[in-house]
C-alpha positions in Angstrom: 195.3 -31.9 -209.9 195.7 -28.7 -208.1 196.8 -26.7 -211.2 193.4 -28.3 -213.1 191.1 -27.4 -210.3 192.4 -23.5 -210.5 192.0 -24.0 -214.5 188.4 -24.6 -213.9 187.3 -21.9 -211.6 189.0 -19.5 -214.2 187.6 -20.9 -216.9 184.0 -20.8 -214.7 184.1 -17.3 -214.3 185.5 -16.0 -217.7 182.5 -17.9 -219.6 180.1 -16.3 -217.5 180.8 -13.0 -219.5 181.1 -14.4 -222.8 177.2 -15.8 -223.4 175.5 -13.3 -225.7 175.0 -10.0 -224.6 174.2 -11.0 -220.8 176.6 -12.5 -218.2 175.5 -15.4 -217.3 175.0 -14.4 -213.7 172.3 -12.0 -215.2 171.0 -14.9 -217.2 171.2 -17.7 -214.6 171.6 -16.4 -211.3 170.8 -19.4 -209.5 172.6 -21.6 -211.7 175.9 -19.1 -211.3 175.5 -19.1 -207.3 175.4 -22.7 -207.1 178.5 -23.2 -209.1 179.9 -20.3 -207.0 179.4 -22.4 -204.0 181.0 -25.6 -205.3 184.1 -23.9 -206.7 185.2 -20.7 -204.8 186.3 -22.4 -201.8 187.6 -25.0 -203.2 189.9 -22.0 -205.3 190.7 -21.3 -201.9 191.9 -24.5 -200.3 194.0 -25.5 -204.0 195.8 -21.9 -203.7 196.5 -22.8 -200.0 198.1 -26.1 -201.3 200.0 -24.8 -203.7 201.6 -21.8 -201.2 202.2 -24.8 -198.5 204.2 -26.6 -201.5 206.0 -23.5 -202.3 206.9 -23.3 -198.5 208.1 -26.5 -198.8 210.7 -25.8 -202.0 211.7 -22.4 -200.0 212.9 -24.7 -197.0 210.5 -22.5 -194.8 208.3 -25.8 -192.6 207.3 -23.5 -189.6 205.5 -21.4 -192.3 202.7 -24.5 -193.2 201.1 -24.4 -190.0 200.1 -20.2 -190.4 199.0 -20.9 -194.2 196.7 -23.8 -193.2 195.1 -22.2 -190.9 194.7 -18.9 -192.8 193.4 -20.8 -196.1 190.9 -22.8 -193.7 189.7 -19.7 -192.4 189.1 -17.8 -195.9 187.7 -21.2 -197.0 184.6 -21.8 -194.7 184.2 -17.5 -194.9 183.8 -18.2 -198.8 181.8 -20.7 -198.7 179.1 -18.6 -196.0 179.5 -15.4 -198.6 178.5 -18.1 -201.3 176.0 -20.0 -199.6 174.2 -16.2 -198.4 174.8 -15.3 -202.0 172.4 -18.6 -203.2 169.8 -17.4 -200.2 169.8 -14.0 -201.9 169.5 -15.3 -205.5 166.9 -17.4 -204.4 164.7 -14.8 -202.6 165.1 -11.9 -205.1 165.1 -13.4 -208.5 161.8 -13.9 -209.3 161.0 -10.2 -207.5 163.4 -8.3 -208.8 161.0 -6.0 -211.2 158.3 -5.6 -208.3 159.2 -3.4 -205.6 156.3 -4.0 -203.8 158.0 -8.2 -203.2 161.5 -6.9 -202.5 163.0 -7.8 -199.7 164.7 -5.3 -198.1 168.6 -4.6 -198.3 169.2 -4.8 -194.2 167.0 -8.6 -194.4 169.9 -9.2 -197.0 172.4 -8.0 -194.7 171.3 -10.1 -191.8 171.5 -13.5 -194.3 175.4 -12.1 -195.1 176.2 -11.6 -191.6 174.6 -14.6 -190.1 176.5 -16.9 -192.8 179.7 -15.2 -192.2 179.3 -15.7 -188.2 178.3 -19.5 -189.0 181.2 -20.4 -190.9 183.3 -18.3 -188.7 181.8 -20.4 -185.5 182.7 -23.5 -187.8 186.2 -22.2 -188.0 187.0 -22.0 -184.8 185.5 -25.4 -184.2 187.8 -27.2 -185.9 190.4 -25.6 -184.5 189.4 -26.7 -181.6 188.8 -23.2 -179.9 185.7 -22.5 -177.1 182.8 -20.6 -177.8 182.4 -19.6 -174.2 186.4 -18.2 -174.3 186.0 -16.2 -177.2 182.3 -14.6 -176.0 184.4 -13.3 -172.8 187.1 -12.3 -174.1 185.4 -9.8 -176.3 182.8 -9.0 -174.1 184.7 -5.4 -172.5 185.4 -4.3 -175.9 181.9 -5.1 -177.4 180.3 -3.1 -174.5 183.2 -0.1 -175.0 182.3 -0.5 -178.3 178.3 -0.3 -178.3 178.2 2.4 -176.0 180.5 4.6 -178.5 177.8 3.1 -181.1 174.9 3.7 -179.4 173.0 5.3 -181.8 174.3 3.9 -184.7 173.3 0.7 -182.9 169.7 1.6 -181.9 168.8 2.4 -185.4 170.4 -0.8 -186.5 168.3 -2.8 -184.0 165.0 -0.5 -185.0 165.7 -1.6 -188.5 166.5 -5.1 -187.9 162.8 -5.0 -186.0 161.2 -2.8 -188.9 162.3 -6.2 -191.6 160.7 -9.1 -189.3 157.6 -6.8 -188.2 156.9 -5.7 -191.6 154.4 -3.0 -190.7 154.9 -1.4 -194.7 156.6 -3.0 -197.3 158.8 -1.5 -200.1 156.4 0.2 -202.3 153.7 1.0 -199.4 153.0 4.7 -199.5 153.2 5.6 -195.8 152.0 8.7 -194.0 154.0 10.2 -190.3 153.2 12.3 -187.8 155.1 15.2 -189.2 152.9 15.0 -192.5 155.8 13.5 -194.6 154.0 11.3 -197.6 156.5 9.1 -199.5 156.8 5.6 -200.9 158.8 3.1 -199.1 162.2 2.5 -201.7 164.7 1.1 -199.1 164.9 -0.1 -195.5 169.1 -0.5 -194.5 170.6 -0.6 -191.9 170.5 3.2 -190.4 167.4 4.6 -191.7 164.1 4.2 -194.3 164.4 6.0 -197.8 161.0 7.5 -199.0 160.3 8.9 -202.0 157.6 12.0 -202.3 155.6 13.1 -205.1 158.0 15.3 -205.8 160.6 12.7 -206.6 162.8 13.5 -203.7 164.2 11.4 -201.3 163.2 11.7 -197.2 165.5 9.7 -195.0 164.2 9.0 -191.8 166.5 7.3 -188.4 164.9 4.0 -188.3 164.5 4.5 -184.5 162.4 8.1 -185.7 160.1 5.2 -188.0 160.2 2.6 -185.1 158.9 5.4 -182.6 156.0 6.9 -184.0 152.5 5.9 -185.6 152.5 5.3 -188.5 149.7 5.7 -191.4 150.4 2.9 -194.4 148.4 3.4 -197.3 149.5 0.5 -198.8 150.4 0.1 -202.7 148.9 0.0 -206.2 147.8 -3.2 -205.4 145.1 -2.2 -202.3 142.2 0.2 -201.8 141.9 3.2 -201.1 138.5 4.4 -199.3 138.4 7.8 -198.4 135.2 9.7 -197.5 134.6 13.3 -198.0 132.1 16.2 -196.8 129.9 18.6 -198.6 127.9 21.5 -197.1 124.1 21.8 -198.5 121.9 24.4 -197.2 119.7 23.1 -194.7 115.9 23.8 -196.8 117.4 21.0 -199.4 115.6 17.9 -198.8 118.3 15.2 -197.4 117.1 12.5 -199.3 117.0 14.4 -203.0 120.3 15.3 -202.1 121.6 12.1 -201.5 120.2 10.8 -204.1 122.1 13.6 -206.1 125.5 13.4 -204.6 125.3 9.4 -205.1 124.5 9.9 -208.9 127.7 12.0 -209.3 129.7 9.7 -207.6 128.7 7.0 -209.8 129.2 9.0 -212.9 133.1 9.3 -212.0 135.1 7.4 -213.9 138.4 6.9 -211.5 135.6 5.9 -208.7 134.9 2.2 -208.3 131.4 1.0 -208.6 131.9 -2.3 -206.4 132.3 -1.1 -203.5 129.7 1.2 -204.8 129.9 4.6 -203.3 127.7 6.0 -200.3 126.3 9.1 -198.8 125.2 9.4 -196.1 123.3 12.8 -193.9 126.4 13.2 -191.3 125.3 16.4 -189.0 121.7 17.2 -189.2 121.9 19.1 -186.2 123.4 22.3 -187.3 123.4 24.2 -190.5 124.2 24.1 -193.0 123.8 20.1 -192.9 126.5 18.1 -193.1 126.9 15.0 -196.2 129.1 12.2 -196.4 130.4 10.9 -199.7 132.5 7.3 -198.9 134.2 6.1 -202.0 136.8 3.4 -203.4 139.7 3.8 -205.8 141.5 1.4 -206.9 144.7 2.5 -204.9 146.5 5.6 -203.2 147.9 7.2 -205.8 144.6 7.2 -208.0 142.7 9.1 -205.1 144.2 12.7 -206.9 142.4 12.1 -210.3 139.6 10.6 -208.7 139.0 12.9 -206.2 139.5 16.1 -208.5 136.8 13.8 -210.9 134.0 13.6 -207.6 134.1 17.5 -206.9 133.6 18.6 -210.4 130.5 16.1 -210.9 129.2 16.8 -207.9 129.6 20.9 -209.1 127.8 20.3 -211.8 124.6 17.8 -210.8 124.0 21.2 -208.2 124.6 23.4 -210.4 121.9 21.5 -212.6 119.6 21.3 -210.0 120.1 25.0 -208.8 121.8 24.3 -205.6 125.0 26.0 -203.9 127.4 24.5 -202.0 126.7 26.7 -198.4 129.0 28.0 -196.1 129.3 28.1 -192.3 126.1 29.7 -191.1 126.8 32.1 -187.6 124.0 33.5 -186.2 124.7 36.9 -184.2 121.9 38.6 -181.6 122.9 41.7 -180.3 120.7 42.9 -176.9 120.9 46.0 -174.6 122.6 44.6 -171.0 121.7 45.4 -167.9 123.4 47.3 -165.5 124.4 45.0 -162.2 123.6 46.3 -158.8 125.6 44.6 -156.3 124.5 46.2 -153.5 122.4 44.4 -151.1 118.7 45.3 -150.7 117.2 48.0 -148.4 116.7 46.4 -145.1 112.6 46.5 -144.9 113.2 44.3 -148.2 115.4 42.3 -146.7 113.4 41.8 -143.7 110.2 40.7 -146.1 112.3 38.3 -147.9 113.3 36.4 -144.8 111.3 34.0 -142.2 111.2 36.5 -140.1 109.2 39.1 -142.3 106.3 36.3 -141.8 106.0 37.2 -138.3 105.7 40.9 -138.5 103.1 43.2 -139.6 103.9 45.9 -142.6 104.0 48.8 -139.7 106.6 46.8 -137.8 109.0 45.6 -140.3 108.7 49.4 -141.1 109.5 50.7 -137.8 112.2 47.8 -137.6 114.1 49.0 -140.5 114.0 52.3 -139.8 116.0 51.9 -136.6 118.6 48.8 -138.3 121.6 49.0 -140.4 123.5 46.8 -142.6 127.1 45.2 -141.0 129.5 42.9 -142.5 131.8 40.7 -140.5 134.8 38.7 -142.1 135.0 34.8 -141.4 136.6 33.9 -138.5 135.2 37.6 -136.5 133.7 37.7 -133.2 129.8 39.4 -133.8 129.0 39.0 -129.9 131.3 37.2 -127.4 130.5 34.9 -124.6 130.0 37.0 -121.4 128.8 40.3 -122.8 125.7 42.5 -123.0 124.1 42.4 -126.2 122.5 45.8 -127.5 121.1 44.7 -130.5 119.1 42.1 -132.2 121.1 40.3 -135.6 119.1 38.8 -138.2 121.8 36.7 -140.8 120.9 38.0 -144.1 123.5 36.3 -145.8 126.5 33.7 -144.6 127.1 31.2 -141.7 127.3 32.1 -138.2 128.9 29.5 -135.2 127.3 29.6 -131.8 129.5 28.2 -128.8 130.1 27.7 -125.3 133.4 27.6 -124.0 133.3 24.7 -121.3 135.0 24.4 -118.0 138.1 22.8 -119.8 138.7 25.9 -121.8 137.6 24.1 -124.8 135.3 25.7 -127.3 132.1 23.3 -128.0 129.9 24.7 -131.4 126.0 24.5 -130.3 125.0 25.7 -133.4 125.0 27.1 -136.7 123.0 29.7 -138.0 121.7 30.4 -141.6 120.7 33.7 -143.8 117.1 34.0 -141.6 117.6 33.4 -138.7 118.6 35.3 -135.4 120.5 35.7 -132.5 120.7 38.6 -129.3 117.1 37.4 -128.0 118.3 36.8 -124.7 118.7 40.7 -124.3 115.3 41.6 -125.0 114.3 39.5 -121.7 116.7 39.8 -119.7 120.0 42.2 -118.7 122.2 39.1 -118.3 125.2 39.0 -120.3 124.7 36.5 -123.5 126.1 32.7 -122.9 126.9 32.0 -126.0 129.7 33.6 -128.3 128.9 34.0 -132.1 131.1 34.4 -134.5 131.3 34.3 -138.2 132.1 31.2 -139.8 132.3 32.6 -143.7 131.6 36.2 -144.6 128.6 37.3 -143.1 126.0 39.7 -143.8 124.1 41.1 -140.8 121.1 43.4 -139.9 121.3 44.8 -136.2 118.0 46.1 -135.1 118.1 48.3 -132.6 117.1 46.6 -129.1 114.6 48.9 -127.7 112.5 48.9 -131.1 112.3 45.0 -130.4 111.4 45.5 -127.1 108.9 47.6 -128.0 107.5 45.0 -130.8 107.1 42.3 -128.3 105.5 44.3 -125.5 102.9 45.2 -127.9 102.5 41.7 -129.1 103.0 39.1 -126.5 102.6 36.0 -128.7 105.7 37.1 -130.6 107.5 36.3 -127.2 105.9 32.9 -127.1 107.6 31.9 -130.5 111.0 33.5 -129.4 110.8 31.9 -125.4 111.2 27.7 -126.9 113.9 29.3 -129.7 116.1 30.6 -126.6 115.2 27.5 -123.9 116.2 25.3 -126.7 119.8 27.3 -127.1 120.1 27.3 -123.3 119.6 23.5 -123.1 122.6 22.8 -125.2 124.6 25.0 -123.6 123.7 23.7 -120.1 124.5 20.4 -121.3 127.3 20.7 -122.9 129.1 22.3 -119.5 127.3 19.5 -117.8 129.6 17.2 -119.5 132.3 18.9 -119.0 131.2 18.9 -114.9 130.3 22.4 -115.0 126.9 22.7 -112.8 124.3 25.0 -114.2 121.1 25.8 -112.8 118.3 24.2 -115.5 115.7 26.7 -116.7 111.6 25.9 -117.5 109.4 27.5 -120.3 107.9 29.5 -117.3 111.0 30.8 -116.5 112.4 31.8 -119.6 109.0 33.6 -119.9 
């Protein structure tokens, strides 16, 4: 029985080289893979017979238990091979002349492997062996192992995600970051074949395809819209040239006419304007004919018509500049400009800039400190300046803050008395001292000017006063009169 089931296997396989002039596994695939899977193993367990029989004539018993086992094993690892080989026959058979429906060699791969580990796990089943014991006792050497592997192992997994994601398909063109064109031919397991128009090959990690965008412009079998621009000289008028560019676009041959084509005015805003031309081929690889087709019509309907294609218009204008004066202004200017200038007649802003000067303090610089004698009068042309009172704590309180127009050293013009509040700059500052007796002089010829200036320094003293009255400083409180 034995010898006969051998006989047949043999037998199996010559005659499937002996019908016509085509194997019969080219002829019937499916039919040959089923018959594969009924007879290998069983050529396996009938030769495993036989060598336990010839074990037996050799006088060798305690060599039956090794060949059982061994012919079990290479048994259930036939039948997975055959069994992944009828999956395969099954899913590529009726594909095999359209790349576009193959399915990609690692996908096969994975169906070989996972049969193999399935009748392996069957195996060890019936002999009785533990799952859980075999996973840990190759778990150190499958980590020693994928760390030597890492990379080898990344792409495997990147592939492995590339076959169930399926973002292309073999026979996609696809488009990458680095500007590489190519048609998908083969996705294994370390990296994605592409084939350029050139006809060579680019192989790319399939971690590098996994990692990056990628641009699929599909096969034969989808659209391909593209749009493109065109330049037209601004006096044209946009709707005879639409009207023009959409003729030539129907005139192409290699252009579809449903979708029918469309232009559109894209930038009317600038010139030359802008026009859009949207079309559909019939697939990627048909946009080079069609698209060399589209520019020479659309040469020719403006050459017919007497229009050229315009270029970039730049407009240039050229003018003399002026020379810039960053110097400040004379002081009676300055003095005209500012609040102060209001106040004063022509002949005394004269007479007050002929006896005043420009100064400049840095931020952070003492212009008149608490305590002394002030010999001039500052008007801030430009910049901040702090006024404060240093209480009886030793503590500096800010009163006030003073802007470009306004003034400070009025207390002198009154009075002898030292001034009783420091100023100082608080960003660069831009000054004009006046001199103190020309002041004087201004406001004993005009005493209402010393009515505007008396509230100015009563207001200054009141928040000094009280701000060394809360600090328990006592100050004698002075009136209008007073002041005056």
């Amino acid at each position: 029985m034995f010898l006969g089931a051998l006989l047949a296997f043999v037998a199996w396989r010559s005659s499937m080289r002996l019908l016509r002039e085509k194997p019969l596994s080219r002829r019937l695939p499916r039919l040959a893979a089923l018959v594969d899977l009924l007879l290998l193993p069983g050529l396996f367990v009938v030769s495993g017979a036989l060598l336990r029989q010839a074990m037996i004539g050799l006088d060798l018993p305690e060599a039956q238990e090794p060949v059982y086992a061994l012919t079990l094993l290479l048994a259930y690892l036939a039948a997975g091979w055959a069994l992944a080989r009828l999956i395969e026959v099954m899913l590529v058979d009726r594909v095999e002349e359209d790349i576009s429906e193959r399915v990609p060699k690692i996908v096969i791969g994975l169906i070989y492997v996972a049969m193999l580990l399935l009748a392996l796990g069957m195996f060890l089943w019936r002999r009785g062996y533990s799952f859980t014991g075999v996973w840990v006792s190759t778990g150190v050497a499958a980590g020693v192992l994928g760390f030597a592997l890492q990379k080898t192992l990344t792409d495997l997994f990147s592939g492995i995600a590339l076959g169930i994601e399926r973002p292309f398909r073999l026979g996609d063109w696809v488009e990458l970051t680095n500007g590489i064109v190519g048609q998908v031919v083969d996705l294994n397991w370390r990296a994605t074949r592409l084939r350029g128009w050139d006809n060579s090959t680019h192989i790319i990690p399939n971690s590098m395809m996994a990692g990056q965008p990628i641009k699929n412009l599909h096969d034969a079998q989808h659209l391909y819209s593209p749009w493109y621009f065109v330049k037209i000289p601004a006096e044209v008028d946009p709707r005879f040239t639409c009207a023009l560019l959409l003729d030539a676009a129907l005139r192409c041959e290699s252009v579809l006419k449903f979708p029918y084509p469309v232009v559109r005015l894209n930038d009317g805003a600038s010139q030359p304007y802008t026009y859009m031309v949207w079309v559909h081929m019939n697939n990627y690889p048909a946009m080079f004919r069609a698209r060399e087709e589209l520019y020479r019509e659309i040469h020719l309907a403006l050459r017919d018509a007497g229009i050229e294609v315009a270029a970039d218009v730049q407009e240039l204008r050229m003018r003399r500049a002026h020379k810039v004066n960053a110097e400040p202004p004379s002081i009676e200017l300055a003095l005209r400009s500012l609040a102060i200038g209001a106040l004063l007649t022509d002949e005394e802003i004269a007479r007050a800039a002929a006896s005043s000067e420009y100064c400049h303090f840095n931020s952070g610089q003492v212009i008149l400190a608490e305590g002394a004698a002030s010999d001039s009068f500052y008007v801030v042309a430009g910049g901040l300046v702090e006024a404060a009172v240093t209480l009886t704590n030793r503590t500096r309180k800010v009163t006030e803050t003073l802007g470009a127009g306004q003034y400070f050293g009025m207390n002198a013009m009154l009075t002898n008395d030292p001034s009783f509040l420091e100023y100082s700059a608080k960003s660069d500052v831009n000054l004009i001292r006046i001199d103190l007796k020309c002041v004087r002089d201004i406001l004993s010829a005009r005493p209402e000017l010393a009515e505007r200036f008396a509230p100015i320094i009563k207001q200054r003293l009141d928040v000094a006063e009280a701000a060394r009255s809360a600090s328990r400083q006592e100050t004698r409180r002075l009136s209008v009169w007073d002041v005056r």
